[in-house]
C-alpha positions as CSV (number, residue, x, y, z in Angstrom):
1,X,48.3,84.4,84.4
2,X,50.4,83.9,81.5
3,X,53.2,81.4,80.8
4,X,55.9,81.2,77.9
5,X,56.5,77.6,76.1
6,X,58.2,77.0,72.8
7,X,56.8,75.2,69.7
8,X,57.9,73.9,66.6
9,X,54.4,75.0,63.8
10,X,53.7,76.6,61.1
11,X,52.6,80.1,60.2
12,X,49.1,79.0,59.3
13,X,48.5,77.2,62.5
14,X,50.0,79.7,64.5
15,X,47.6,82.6,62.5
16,X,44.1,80.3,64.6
17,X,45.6,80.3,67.6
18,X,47.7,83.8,67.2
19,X,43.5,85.4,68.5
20,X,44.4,83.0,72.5
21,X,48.3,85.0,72.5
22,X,49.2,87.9,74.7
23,X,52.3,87.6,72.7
24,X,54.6,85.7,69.9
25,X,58.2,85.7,69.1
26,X,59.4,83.2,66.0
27,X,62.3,82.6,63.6
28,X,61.1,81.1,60.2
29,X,63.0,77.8,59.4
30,X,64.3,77.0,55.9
31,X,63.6,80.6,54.6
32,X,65.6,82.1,52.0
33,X,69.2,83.1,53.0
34,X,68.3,86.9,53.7
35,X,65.6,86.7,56.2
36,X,67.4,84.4,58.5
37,X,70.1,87.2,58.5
38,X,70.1,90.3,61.1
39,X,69.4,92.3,58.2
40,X,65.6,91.5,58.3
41,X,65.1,90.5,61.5
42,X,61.9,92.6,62.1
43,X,61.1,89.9,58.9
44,X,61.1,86.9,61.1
45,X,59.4,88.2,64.4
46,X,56.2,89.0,64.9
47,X,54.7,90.5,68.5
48,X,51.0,90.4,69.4
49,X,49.4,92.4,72.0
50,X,46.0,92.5,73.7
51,X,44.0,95.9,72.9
52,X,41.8,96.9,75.8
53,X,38.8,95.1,74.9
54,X,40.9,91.5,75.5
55,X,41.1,91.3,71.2
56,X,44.1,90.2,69.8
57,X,45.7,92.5,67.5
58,X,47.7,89.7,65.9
59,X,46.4,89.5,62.2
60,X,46.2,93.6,62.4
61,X,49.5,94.6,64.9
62,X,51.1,91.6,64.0
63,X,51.0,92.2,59.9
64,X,51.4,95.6,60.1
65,X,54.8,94.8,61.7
66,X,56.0,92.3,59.4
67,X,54.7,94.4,56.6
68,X,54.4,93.0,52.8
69,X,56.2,89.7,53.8
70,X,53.6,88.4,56.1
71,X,51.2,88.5,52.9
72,X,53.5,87.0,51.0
73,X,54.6,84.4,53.4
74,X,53.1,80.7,53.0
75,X,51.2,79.1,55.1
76,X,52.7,75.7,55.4
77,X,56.1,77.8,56.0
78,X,58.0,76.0,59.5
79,X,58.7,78.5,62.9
80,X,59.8,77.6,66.3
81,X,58.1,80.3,68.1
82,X,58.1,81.6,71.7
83,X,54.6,81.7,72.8
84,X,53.2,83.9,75.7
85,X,49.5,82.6,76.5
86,X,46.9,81.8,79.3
87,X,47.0,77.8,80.5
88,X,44.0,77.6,78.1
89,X,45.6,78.6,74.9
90,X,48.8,76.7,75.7
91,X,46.4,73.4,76.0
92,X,44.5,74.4,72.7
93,X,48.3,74.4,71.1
94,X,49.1,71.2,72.5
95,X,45.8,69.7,71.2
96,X,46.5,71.1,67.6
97,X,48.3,68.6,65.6
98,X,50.4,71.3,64.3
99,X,52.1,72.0,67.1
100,X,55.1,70.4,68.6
101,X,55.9,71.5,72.2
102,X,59.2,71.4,73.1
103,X,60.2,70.5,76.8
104,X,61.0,73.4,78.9
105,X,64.1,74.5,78.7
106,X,65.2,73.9,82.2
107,X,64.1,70.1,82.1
108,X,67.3,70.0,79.8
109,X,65.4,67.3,77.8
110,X,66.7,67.1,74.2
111,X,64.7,68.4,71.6
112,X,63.0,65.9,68.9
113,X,65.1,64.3,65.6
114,X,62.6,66.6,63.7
115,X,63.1,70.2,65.6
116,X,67.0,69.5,65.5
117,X,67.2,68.8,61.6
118,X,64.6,71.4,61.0
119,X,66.9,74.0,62.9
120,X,70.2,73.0,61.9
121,X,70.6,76.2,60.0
122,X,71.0,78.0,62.9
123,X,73.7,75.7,64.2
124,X,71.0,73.2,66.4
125,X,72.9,69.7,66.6
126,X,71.4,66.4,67.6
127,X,70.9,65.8,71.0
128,X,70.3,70.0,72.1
129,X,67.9,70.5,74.5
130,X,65.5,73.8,74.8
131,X,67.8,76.1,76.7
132,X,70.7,75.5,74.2
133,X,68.6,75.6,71.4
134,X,67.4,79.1,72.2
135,X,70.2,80.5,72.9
136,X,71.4,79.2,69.5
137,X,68.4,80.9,68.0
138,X,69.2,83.9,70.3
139,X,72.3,85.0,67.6
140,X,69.5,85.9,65.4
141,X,66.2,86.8,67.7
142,X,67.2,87.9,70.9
143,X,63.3,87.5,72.5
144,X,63.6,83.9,72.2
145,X,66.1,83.4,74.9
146,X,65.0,82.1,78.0
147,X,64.6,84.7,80.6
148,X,63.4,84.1,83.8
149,X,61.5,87.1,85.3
């Protein structure tokens, strides 16, 4: 069984644990002015499926998807990324220094100093929990609002 939790990481340390995801939604934060635009959003969101033999496709679905840019894209560059994994991947991420989870969005917990600086480009104030946070980030990636299925 899988289960959905947002993080605040990086590219790179999303890339070791991207092998663990059934599937991954982000928004890059602090990226130039014309991939945080609707123009390239198939730029800023990547999707990861299982093939058949319980692989990952990430590096090869998930770069094919994002094209040249993923190539090009640094490592140490910030996402906050919706995250659909098994419990054991989700504690792997949590174990990862990298990773900052954010409380679930129906705990209405405010988001950390960090996360709401980091995201103040997409109108994130002080004090936002995770629900309003993505639906803030919703305006420009629809997949990460919250959904309840």
């Amino acid at each position: 069984m899988t289960g959905r939790r947002y993080y605040f990481t990086t590219i790179g340390a999303w890339q070791r644990h991207a092998g663990r995801c059934a599937e991954t939604h982000f928004v890059t934060v602090n990226a130039p002015a014309e991939q945080n635009g609707h123009q390239s959003l198939a730029s800023q969101e990547a999707e990861t499926t299982d093939d058949r033999n319980g692989v990952c496709g990430a590096h090869t679905q998930g770069k094919a998807r994002l094209g040249e840019q993923a190539c090009a894209t640094d490592d140490a560059m910030q996402i906050l990324a919706l995250i659909d994994a098994d419990e054991g991947a989700h504690l792997a991420t949590e174990n990862d220094v990298e990773f900052e989870g954010l409380p679930h969005p129906l705990a209405r917990v405010p988001v950390s100093q960090r996360v709401s600086a980091a995201l103040a480009q997409f109108g994130v104030a002080h004090g936002d929990d995770t629900f309003t946070v993505a639906e803030k980030l919703a305006r420009v990636n629809p997949l990460l609002r919250h959904r309840v299925f």
